[in-house]
C-alpha positions in Angstrom: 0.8 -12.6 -41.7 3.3 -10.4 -39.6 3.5 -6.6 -41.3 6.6 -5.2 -41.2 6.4 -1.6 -39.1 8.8 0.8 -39.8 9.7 3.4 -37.0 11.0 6.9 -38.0 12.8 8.9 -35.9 12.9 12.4 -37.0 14.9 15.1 -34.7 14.0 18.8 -34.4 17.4 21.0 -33.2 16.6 23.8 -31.0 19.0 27.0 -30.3 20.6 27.6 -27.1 18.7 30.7 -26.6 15.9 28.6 -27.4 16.4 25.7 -24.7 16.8 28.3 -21.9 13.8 30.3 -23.0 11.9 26.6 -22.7 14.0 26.3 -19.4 12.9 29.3 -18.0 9.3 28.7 -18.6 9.0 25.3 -17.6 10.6 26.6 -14.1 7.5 29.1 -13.9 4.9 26.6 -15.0 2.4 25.5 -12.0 3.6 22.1 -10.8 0.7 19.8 -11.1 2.1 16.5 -9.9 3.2 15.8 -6.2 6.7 16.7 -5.2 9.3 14.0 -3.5 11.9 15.6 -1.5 13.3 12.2 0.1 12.6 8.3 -0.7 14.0 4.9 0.4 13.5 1.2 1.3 13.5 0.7 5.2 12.1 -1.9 7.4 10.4 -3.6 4.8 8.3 -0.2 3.4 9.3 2.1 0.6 9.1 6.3 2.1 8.4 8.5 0.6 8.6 12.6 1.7 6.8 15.6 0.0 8.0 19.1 -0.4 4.6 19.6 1.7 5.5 17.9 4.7 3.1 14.9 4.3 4.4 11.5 4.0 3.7 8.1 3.4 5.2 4.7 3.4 3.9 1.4 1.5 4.8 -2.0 1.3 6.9 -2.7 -2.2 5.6 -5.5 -3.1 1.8 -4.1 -3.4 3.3 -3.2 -6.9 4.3 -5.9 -9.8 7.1 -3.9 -10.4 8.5 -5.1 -7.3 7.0 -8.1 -7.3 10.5 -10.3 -7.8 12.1 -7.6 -5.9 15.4 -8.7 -3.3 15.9 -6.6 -0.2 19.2 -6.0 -2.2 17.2 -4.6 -5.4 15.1 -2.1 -2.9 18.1 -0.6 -1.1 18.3 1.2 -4.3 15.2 2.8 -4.0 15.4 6.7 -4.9 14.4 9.9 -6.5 14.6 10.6 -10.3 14.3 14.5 -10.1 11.4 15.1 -8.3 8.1 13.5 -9.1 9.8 9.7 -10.3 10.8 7.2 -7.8 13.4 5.1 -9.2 15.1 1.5 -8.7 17.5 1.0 -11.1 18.7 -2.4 -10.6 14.7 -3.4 -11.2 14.9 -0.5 -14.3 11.7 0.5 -12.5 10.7 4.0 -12.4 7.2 5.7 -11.1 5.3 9.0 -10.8 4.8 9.6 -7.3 1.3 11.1 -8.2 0.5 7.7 -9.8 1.9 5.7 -6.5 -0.4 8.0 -5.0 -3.6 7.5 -6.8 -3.2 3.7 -7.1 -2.3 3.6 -3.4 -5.5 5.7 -2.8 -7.9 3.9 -5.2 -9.7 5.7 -8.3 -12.9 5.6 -6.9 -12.3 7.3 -3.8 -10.5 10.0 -5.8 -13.2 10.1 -8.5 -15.8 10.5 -5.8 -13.9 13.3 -3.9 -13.3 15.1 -6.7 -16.9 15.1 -8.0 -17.8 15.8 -4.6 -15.6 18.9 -4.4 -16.7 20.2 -8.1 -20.7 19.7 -7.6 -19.9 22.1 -4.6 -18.4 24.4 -6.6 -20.4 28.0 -7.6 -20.0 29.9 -10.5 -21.4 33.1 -11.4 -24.3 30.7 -13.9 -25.0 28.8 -10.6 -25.6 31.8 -8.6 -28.2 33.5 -11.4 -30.1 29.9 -12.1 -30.8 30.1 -8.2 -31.6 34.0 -8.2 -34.0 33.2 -11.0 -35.8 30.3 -9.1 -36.3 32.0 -6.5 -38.2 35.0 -8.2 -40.6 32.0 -9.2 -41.0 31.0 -5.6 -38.4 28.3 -5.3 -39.1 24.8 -4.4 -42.2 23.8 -3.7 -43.7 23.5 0.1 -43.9 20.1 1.3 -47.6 19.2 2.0 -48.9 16.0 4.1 -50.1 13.7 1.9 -53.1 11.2 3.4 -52.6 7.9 2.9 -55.5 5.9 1.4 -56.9 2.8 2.9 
């Protein structure tokens, strides 16, 4: 049996003085994802150009979204803003933090960043090690003899 859903919309109206105070503090909120300053299709690669100064190019059809793509389709390629690439002929639009990370691989970025936090010290860190050390550390290595 197919259930009926029912979707409900419900709108909450804001105040002017409300939308620029939200304004103002989204524009001083940390930016977490990359930043796109440029992108386009060219020579068979989709660009793309941080507010860093890196850069990177990939082929489009590494992506479904592009998958049934025309050279025509990807001369559209642009920005939305500044974190969404954009093709609207496609109606396909992506983070560039996600092209990023899938470009990447998960794994890669999983290790690296548990790589970077295991190196990490904190103040809890820093006393378990102070304490281990009043009780002589790690043990010395000894030779063990191998039994014939």
């Amino acid at each position: 049996m197919e259930e009926d859903i029912q979707m409900i919309s419900t709108r909450k109206l804001i105040s002017d003085a409300e939308f620029e105070r939200q304004m103002k503090a989204a524009e001083k909120a940390p930016v977490t994802e990359p930043e796109a300053t440029k992108a386009f299709y060219k020579d068979g690669e989709v660009h793309i150009f941080l507010s860093s100064g890196w850069s990177f190019s990939f082929p489009p059809k590494q992506f479904s979204e592009f998958k049934n793509a025309t050279e025509k389709d990807l001369k559209a390629v642009g920005l939305i803003g500044r974190y969404t690439l954009t093709c609207e002929p496609l109606d396909v639009d992506m983070s560039i933090g996600g092209i990023i990370f899938d470009l990447i691989g998960d794994k890669f970025l999983n290790a690296e960043i548990a790589r970077r936090n295991g190196s990490a010290t904190s103040e809890k860190k820093k006393t378990a090690s102070r304490t281990n050390g009043k009780l002589g550390g790690r043990p010395k290595k000894t030779k063990r003899d191998l039994v014939a």
